[in-house]
C-alpha positions as a Python dict, from the first residue, in 0.01 Angstrom:
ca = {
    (1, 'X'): (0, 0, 0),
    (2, 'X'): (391, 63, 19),
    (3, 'X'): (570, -96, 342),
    (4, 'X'): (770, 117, 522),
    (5, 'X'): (1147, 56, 402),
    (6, 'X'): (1375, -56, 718),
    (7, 'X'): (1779, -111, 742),
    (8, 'X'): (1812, -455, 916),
    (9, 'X'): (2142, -458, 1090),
    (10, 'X'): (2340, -810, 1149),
    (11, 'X'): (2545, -912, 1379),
    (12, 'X'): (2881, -979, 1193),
    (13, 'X'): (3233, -914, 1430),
    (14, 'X'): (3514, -1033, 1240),
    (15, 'X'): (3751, -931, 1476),
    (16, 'X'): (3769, -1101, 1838),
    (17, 'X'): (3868, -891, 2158),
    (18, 'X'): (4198, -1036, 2159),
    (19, 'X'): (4236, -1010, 1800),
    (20, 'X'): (4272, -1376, 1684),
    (21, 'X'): (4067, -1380, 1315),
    (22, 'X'): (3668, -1559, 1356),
    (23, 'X'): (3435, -1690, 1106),
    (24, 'X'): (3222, -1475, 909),
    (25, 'X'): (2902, -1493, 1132),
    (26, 'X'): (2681, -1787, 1011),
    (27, 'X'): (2360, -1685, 799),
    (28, 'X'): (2165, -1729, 1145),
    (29, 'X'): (2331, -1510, 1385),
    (30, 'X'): (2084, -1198, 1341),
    (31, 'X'): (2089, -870, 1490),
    (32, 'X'): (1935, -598, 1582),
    (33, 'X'): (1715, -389, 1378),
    (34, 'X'): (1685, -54, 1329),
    (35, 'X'): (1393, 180, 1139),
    (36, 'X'): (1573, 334, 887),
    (37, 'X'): (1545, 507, 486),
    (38, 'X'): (1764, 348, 303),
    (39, 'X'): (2133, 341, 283),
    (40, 'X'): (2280, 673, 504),
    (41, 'X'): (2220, 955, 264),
    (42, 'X'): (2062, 782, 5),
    (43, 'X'): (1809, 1034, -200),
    (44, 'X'): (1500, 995, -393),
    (45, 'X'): (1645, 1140, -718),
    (46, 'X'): (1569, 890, -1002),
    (47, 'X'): (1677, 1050, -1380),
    (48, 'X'): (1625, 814, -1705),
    (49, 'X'): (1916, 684, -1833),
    (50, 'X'): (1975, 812, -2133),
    (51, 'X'): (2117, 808, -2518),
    (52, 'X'): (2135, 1088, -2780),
    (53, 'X'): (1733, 995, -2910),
    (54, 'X'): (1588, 1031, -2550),
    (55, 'X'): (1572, 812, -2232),
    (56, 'X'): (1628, 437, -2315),
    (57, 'X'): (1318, 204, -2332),
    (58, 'X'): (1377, -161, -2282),
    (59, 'X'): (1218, -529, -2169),
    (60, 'X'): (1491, -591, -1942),
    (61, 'X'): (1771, -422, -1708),
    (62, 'X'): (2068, -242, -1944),
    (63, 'X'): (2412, -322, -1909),
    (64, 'X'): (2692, -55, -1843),
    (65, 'X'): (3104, -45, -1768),
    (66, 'X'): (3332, 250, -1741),
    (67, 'X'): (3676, 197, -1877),
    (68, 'X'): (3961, 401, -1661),
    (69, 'X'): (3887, 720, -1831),
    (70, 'X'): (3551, 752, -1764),
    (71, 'X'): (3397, 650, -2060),
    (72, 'X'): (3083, 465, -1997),
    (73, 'X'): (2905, 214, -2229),
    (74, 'X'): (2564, 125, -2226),
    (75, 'X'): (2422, -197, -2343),
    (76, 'X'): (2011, -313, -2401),
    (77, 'X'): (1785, -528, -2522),
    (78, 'X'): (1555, -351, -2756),
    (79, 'X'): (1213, -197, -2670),
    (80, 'X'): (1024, -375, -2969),
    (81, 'X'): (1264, -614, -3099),
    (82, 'X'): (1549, -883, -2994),
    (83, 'X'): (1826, -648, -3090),
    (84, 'X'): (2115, -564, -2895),
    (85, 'X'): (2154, -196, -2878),
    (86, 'X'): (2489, 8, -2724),
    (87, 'X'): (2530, 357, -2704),
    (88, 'X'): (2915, 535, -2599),
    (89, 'X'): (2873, 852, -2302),
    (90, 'X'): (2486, 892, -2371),
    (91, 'X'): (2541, 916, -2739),
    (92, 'X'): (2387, 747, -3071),
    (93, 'X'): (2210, 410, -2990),
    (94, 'X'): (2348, 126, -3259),
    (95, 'X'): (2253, -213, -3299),
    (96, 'X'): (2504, -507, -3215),
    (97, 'X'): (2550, -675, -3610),
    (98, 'X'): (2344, -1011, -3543),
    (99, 'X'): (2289, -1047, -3190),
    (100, 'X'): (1940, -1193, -3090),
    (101, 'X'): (1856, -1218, -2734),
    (102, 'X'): (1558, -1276, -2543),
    (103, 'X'): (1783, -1180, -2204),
    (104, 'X'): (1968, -853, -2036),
    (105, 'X'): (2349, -821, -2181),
    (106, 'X'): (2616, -799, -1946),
    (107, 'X'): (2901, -577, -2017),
    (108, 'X'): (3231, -503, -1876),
    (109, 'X'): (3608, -283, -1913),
    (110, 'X'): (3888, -532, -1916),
    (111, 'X'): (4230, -321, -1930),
    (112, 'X'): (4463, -439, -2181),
    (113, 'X'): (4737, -161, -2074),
    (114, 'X'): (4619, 77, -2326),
    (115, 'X'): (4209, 179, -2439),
    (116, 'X'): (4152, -177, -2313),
    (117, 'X'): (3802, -372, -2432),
    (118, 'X'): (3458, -319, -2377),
    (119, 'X'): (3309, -662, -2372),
    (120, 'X'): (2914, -731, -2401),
    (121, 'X'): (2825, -1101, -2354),
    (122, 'X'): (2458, -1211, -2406),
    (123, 'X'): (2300, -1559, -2409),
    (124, 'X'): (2183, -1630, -2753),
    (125, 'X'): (1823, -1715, -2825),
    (126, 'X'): (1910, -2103, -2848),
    (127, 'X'): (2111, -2060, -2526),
    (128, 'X'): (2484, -2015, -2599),
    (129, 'X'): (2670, -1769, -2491),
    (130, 'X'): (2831, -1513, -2714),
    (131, 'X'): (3054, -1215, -2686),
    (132, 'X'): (3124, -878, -2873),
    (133, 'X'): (3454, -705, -2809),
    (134, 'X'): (3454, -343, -2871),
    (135, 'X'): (3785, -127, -2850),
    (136, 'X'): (3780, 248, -2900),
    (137, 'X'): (3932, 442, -3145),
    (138, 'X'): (4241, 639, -3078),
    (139, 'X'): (4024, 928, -3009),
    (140, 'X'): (3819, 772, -2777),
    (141, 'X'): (3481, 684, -3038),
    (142, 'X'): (3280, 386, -3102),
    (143, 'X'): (3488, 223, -3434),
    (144, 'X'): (3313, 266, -3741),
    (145, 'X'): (3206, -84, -3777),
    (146, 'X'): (3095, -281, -3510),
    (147, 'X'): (3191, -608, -3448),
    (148, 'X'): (3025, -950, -3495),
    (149, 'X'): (2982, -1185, -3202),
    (150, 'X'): (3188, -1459, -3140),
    (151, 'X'): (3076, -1755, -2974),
    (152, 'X'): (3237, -1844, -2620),
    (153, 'X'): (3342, -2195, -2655),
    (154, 'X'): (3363, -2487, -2474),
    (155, 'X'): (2973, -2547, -2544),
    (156, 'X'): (2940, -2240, -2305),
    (157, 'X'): (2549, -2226, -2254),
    (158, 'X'): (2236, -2163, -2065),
    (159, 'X'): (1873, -2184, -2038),
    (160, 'X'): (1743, -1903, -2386),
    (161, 'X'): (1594, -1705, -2076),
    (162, 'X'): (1881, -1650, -1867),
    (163, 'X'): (2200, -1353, -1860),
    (164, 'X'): (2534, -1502, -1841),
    (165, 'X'): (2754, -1302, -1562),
    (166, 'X'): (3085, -1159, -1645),
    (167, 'X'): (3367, -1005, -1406),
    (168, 'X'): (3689, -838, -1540),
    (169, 'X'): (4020, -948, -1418),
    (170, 'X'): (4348, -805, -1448),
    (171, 'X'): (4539, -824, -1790),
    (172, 'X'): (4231, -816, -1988),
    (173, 'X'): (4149, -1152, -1860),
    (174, 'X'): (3796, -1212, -1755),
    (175, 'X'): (3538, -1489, -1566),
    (176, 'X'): (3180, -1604, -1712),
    (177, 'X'): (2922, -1750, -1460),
    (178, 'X'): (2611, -1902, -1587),
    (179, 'X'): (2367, -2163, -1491),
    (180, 'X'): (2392, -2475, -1611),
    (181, 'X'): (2092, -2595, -1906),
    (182, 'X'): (2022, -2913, -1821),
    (183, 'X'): (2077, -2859, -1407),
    (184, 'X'): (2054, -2621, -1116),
    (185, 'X'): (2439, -2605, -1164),
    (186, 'X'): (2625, -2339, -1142),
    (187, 'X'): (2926, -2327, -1373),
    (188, 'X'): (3235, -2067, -1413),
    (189, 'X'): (3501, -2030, -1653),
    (190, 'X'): (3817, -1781, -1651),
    (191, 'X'): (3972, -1643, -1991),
    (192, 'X'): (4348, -1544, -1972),
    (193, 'X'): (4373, -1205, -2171),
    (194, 'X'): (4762, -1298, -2220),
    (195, 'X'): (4743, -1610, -2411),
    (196, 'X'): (4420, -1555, -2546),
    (197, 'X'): (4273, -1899, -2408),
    (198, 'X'): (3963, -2012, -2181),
    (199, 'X'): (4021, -2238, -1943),
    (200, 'X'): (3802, -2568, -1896),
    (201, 'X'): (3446, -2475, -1768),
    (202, 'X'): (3397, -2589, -1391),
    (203, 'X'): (3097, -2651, -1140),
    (204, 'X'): (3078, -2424, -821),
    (205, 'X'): (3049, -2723, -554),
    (206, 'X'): (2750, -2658, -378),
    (207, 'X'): (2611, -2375, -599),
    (208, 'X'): (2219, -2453, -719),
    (209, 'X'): (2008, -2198, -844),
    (210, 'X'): (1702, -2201, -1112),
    (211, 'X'): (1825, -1825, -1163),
    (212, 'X'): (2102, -1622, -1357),
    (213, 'X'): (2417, -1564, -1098),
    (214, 'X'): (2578, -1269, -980),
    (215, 'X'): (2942, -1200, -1047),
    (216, 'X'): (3212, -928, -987),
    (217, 'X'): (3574, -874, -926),
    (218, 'X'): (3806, -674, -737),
    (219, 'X'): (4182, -714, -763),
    (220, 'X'): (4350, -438, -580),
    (221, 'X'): (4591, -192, -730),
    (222, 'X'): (4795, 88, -556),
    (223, 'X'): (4527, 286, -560),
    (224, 'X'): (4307, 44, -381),
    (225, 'X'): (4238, 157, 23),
    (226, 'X'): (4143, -224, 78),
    (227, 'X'): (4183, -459, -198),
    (228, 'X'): (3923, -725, -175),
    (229, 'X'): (4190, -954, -402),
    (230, 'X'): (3884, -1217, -491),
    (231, 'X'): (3591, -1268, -693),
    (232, 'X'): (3271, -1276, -553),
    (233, 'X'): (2975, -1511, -652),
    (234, 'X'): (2564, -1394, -564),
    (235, 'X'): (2310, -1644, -640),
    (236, 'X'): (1946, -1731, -548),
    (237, 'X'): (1936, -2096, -445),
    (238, 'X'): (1687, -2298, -525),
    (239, 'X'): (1501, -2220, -197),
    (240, 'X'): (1452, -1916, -336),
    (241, 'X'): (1755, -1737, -15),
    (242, 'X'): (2022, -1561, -131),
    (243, 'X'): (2368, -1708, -108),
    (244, 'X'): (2734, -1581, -167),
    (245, 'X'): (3036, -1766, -247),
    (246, 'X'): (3435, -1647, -255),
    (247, 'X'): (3752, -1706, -455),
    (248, 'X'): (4029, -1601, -355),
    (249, 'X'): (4203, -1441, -660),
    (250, 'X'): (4448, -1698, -908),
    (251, 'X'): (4353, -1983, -677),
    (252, 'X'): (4038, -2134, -838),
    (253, 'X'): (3919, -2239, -536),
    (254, 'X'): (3547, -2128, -431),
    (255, 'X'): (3411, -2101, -40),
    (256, 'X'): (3162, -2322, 28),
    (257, 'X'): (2806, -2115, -40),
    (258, 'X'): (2711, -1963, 270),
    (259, 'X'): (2321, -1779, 279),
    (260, 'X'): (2308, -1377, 299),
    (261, 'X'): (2065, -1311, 554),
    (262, 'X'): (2002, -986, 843),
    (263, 'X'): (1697, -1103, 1096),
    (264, 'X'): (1352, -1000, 999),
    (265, 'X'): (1405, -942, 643),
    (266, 'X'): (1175, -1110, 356),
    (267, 'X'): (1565, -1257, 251),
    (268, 'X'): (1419, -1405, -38),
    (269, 'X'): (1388, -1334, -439),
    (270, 'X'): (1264, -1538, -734),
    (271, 'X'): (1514, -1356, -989),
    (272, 'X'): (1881, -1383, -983),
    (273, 'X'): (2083, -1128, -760),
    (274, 'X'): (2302, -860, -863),
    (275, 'X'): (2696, -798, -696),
    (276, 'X'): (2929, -514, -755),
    (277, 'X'): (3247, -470, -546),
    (278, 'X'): (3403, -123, -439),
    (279, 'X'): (3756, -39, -443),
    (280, 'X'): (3758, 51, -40),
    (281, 'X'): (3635, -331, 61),
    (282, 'X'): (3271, -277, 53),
    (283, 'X'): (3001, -381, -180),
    (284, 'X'): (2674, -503, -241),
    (285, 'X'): (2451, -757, -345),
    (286, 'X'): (2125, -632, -475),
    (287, 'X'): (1813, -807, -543),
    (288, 'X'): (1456, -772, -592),
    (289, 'X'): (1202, -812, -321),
    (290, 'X'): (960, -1174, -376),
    (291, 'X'): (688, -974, -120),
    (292, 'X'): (672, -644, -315),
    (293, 'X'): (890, -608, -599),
    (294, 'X'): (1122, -350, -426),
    (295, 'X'): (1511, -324, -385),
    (296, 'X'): (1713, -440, -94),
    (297, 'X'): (2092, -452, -96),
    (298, 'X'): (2314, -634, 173),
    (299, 'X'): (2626, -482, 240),
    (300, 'X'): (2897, -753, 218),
    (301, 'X'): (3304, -677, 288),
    (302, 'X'): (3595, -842, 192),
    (303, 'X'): (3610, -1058, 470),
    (304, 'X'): (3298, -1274, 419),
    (305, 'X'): (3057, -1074, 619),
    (306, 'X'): (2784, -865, 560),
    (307, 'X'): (2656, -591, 805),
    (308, 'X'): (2315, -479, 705),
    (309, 'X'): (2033, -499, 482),
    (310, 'X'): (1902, -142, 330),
    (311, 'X'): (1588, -150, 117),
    (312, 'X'): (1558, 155, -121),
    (313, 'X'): (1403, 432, 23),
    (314, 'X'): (1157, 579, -265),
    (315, 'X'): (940, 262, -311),
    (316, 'X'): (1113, 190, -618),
    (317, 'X'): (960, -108, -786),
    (318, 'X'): (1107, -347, -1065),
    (319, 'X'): (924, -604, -1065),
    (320, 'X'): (1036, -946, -1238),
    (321, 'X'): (1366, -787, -1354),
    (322, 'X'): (1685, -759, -1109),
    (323, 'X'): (1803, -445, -1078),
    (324, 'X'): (2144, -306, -1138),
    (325, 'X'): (2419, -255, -903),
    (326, 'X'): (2690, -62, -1041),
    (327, 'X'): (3009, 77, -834),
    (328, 'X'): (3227, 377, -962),
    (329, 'X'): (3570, 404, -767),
    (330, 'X'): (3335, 397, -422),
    (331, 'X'): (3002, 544, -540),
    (332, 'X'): (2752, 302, -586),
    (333, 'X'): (2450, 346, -834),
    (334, 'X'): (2110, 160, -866),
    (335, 'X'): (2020, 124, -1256),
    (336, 'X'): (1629, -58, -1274),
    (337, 'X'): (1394, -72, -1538),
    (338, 'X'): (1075, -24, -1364),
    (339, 'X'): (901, 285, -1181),
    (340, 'X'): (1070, 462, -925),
    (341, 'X'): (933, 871, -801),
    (342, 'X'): (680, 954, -1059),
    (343, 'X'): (899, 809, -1355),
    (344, 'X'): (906, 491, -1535),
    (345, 'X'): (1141, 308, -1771),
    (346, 'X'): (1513, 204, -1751),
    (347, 'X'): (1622, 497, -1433),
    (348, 'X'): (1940, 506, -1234),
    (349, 'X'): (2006, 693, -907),
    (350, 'X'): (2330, 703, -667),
    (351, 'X'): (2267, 498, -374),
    (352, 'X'): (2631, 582, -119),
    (353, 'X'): (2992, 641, -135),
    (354, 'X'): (3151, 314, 63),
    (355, 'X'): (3463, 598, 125),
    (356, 'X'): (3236, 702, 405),
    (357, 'X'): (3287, 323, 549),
    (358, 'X'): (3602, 274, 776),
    (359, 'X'): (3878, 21, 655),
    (360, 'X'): (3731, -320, 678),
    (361, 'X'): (3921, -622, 835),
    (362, 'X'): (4144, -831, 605),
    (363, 'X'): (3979, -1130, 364),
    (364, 'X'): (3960, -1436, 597),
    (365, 'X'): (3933, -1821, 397),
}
């Protein structure tokens, strides 16, 4: 029996009447709700994602990044085997030489001032952490041959089940999230595309989860409405809530975890969230549902808030695997690998265009 989906609106002001700067509004503040489908707009068209041999069959949730011509790369875990398969605008699948993983691959752009680097990181199937670098040809084309991995050092590693999350930074720098082995720790570490280095891994104070993190970036350019200038952290803690955490950008300095919660939602998820950011100051963090294995997505902004909770409006199910928030420019997409409108597999669907959302209020710390 599906449950009818609901948007659960929370009361977050950032702004007081005589406009002095609050607090984002504490996980308990609540709100009104209101019956609603999904986010404003939002359709019911699912389509397979696809490659140039059909729609793409998987065990977990594909990977994907767009580099800053529109070139998209997708990134999965094979159907049948441990493999690591990509596959450049829809076109040929190919295997990843020697990468084993029992876990989704994350993949990002990182923009190097010319094609820039597609970068696919998966956790190994003894639990480090390894990375392949691909850079287009002149033209634009997969190279000829692949790349190996290389291992991320620093004894980078995680439980053999568990994604490691990337975020791209400016000057083809990049951050890694992952949770720890051995703990409920959360651990980060930021690699400087200039000099080529990583520095020393870190702990998240006050970040525990049993579950992969979330983690995305958005450093503002001129084209950026409203920059959010910060990276965001999305975890499950080990109550099971969902929780988000903020750095301001080239401080290294975290928020304290605060829970991500709108009154009279479920709120709660046994797999590790999704985050993706928008260039306008909006985003998401996306997560399967514990009570019936559908989507919800709160809305957070660059100022620490979130204002609403929209669960996906075609009774969409992915059950045990978190699905994929992805944002292009403002769009935002859902990519799952469940069952979603009479069609099953890895699917993808646009979700909203955040340019629809007026300019949000500046970060706060």
């Amino acid at each position: 029996m599906f449950i009818k989906k609901r948007l659960f609106i929370a009361a977050v002001s950032l702004i007081a009447s005589a406009g002095a700067m609050t607090a984002p509004a504490s996980a308990d503040d609540g709100g009104a709700s209101i019956s609603s489908w999904g986010f404003p707009g939002e359709g019911s068209d699912w389509q397979p994602v696809t490659y140039a041999g059909g729609q793409i069959t998987s065990r977990s949730t594909p990977g994907e990044a767009r580099d800053n011509r529109g070139n998209i790369l997708h990134a999965w875990r094979g159907a049948d085997n441990d493999s690591i398969w990509i596959s450049l605008n829809n076109g040929p699948a190919y295997s990843l030489p020697n990468a084993q993983t029992w876990t989704p691959p994350r993949v990002i752009w990182t923009d190097d001032g010319g094609r820039g680097n597609f970068r696919i990181f998966h956790t190994g199937t003894e639990g480090h952490v390894y990375q392949h670098r691909v850079q287009l040809s002149p033209s634009y084309q997969l190279p000829a041959t692949l790349p190996n991995w290389t291992r991320i050092p620093n004894d980078t590693r995680t439980t053999d089940t568990e994604p490691v999350a990337a975020a791209a930074l400016p000057g083809n720098s990049f951050m890694l999230a992952w949770n720890s082995q051995s703990t409920d720790d959360i651990w980060t570490m930021y690699y400087n595309g200039d000099t080529g280095t990583y520095s020393s891994p870190s702990v998240v104070p006050g970040a525990r989860s049993k579950d992969a993190p979330g983690l995305a970036a958005q450093v503002g350019t001129n084209a950026d409405p409203a920059p959010w200038n910060q990276v965001v952290l999305a975890f499950t803690g080990t109550d099971n809530y969902v929780y988000m955490s903020r750095q301001r950008y080239g401080t290294g300095n975290w928020t304290n975890p605060f829970r991500v919660y709108a009154t009279g939602t479920p709120g709660y998820t046994r797999n590790g969230p999704s985050v993706a950011l928008s260039r306008s100051g909006y985003g998401v963090i996306t997560i399967t549902e514990d009570r019936d294995n559908t989507i919800g997505s709160y809305m957070i902004s660059r100022d620490g808030g979130w204002s609403g909770y929209y669960e996906e409006n075609s009774f969409a199910l992915s059950p045990g695997r978190t699905p994929l928030a992805v944002v292009a420019g403002t769009d935002l997409y859902y990519v799952i690998n469940g069952s979603a409108s009479g069609k099953s597999g890895v699917l993808w669907k646009k979700v909203y265009d955040f340019a629809a959302m007026p300019t949000p209020s500046a970060p706060q710390w």
